[in-house]
VEXNUKE-598162 format. One record per residue (C-alpha): residue in three letters; y, z, x. Coordinates in steps of 0.1 Angstrom, whole numbers, padded with zeros to 4 digits, always signed. Layout:
AlaYZX
...
This chain:
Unk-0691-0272+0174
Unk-0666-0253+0191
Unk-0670-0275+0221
Unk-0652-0305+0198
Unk-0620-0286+0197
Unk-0592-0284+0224
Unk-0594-0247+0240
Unk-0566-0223+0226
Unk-0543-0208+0254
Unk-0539-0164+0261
Unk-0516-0152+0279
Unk-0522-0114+0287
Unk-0493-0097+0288
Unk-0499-0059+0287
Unk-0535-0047+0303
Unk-0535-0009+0306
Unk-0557+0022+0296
Unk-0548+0022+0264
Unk-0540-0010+0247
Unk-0545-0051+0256
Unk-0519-0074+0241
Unk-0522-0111+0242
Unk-0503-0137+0230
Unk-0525-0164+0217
Unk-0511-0199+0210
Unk-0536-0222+0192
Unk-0526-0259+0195
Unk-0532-0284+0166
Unk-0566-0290+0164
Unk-0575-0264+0189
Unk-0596-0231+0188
Unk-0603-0199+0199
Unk-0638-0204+0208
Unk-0668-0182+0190
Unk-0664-0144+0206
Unk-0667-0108+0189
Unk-0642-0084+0189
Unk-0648-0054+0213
Unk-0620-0037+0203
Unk-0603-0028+0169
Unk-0573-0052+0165
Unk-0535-0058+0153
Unk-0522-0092+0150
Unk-0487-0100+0145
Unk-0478-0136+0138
Unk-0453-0151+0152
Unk-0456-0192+0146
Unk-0478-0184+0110
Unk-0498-0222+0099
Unk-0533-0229+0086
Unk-0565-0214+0102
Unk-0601-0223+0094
Unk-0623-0193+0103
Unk-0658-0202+0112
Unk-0676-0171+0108
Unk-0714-0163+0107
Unk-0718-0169+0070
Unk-0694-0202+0070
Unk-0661-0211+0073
Unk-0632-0200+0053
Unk-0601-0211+0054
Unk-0567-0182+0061
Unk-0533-0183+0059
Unk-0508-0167+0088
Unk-0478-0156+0078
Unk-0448-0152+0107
Unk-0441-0110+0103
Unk-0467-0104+0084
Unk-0491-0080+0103
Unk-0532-0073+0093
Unk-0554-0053+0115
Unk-0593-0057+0119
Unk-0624-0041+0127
Unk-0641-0042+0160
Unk-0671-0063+0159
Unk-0657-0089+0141
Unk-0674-0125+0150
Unk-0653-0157+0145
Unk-0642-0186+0158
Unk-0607-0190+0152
Unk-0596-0231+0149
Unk-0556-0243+0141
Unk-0562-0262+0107
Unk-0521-0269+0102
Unk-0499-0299+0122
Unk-0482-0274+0146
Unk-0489-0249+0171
Unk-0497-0213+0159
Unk-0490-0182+0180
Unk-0496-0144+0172
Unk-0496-0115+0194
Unk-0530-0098+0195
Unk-0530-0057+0201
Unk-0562-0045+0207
Unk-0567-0007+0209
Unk-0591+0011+0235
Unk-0608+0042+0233
């Protein structure tokens, strides 16, 4: 299913021992792609919209807020897909080590 949605677009902008940050910007109708977090995480939205999760026991739907911050988990499995009428971009921080 994932293959139905335009790709969302990273830009890496720190890469170092310690922490990877990427800005992701997620066009209307596109997605993430299905992947699994490596790494605990901090997101920190910037352009907040409508998501639809598709995780591995369905698809919820989530609500990003501009400012407001949430952290997750490594080994979190999702496929993250723009559900709103504009882009939606958040900085993604995830910690190593």
């Amino acid at each position: 299913m994932a293959d139905d949605y335009l790709p969302a677009i990273p830009t890496v902008q720190v890469d170092d021992d310690r922490v990877r940050v990427t800005e992701w910007r997620i066009p209307k109708g596109a997605a993430t792609g299905w992947h699994r977090h490596e790494m605990a995480y901090v997101v920190v939205p910037i352009e907040g919209g409508r998501l639809k999760i598709a995780g591995p026991n369905g698809d919820s739907p989530a609500e990003m807020v501009a400012g407001q911050s949430y952290s997750r988990p490594l080994g979190v499995e999702h496929n993250v897909i723009n559900d709103d009428d504009h882009d939606i971009v958040f900085i993604e921080v995830e910690m190593k080590g």
